[in-house]
C-alpha positions as CSV (number, residue, x, y, z in Angstrom):
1,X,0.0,0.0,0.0
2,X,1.4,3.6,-0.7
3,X,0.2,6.2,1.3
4,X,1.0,9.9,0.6
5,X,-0.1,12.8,2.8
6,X,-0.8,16.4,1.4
7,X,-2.7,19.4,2.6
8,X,-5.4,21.1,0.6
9,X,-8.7,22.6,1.2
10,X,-12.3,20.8,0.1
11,X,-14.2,23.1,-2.0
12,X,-17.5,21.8,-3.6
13,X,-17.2,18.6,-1.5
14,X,-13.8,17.7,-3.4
15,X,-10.5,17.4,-2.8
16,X,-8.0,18.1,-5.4
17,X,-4.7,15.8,-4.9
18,X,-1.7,17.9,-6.2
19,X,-0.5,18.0,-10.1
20,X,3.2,16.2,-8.0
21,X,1.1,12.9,-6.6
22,X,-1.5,12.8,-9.3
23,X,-0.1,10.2,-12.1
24,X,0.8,7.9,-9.3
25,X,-3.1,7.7,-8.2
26,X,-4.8,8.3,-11.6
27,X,-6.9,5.4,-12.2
28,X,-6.8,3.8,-8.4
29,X,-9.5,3.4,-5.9
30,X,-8.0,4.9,-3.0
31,X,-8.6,4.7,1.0
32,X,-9.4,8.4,2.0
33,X,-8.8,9.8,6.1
34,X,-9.7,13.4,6.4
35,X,-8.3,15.1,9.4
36,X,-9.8,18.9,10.3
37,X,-7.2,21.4,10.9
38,X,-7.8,23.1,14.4
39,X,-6.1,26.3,13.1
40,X,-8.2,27.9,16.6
41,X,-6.0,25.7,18.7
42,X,-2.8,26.1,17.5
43,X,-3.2,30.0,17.4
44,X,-3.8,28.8,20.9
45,X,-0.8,27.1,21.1
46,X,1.1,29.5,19.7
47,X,-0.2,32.5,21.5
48,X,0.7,30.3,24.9
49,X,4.6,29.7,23.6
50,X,5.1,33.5,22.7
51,X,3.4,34.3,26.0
52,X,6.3,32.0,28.1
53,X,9.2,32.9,25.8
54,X,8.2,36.5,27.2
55,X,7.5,35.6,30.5
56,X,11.0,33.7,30.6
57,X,12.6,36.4,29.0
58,X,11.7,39.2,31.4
59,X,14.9,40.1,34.1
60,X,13.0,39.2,37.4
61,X,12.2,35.7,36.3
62,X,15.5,35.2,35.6
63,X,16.7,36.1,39.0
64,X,14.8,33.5,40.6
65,X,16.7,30.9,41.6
66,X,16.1,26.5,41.3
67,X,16.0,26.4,45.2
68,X,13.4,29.7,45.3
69,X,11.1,28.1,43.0
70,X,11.0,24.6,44.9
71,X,10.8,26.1,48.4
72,X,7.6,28.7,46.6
73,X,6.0,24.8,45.3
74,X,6.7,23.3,48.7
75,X,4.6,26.3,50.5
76,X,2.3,26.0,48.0
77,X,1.3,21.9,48.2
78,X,1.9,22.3,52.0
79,X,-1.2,25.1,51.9
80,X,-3.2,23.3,49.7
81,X,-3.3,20.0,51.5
82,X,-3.9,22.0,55.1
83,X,-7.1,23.5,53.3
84,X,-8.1,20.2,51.6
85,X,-7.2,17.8,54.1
């Protein structure tokens, strides 16, 4: 079995498979998957990897130290579970 993966857009109900893969399936029945593109969620995605680059990038986040950030996640658990427990 070949298998060959393009992107393209469905217009009319049809999908047109490009000019490059098109001798090799002329002719063929063929086994179609269509897959939506989230383009909402990786905008998301995106938006949330520029937002921490930033973040990162600013000079009082890089100040904080390995030991500051695991004693702020040790207060942090030891408050939660003496509210939830």
């Amino acid at each position: 079995m070949l298998a060959e993966e393009f992107q393209t857009t469905v217009s009319n109900g049809k999908i047109q498979i490009p000019d490059s893969m098109r001798t090799e399936f002329e002719g063929c029945e063929v086994r179609v998957i269509v897959l939506k593109d989230n383009r909402k969620k990786k905008a998301l995605n995106t938006n949330l990897r520029n937002l921490f680059k930033t973040t990162q990038a600013l000079p009082q986040v890089q100040a904080i130290s390995e030991a500051e950030i695991i004693a702020e996640i040790a207060a942090y658990r030891k408050n939660y579970l003496s509210k939830n427990h």
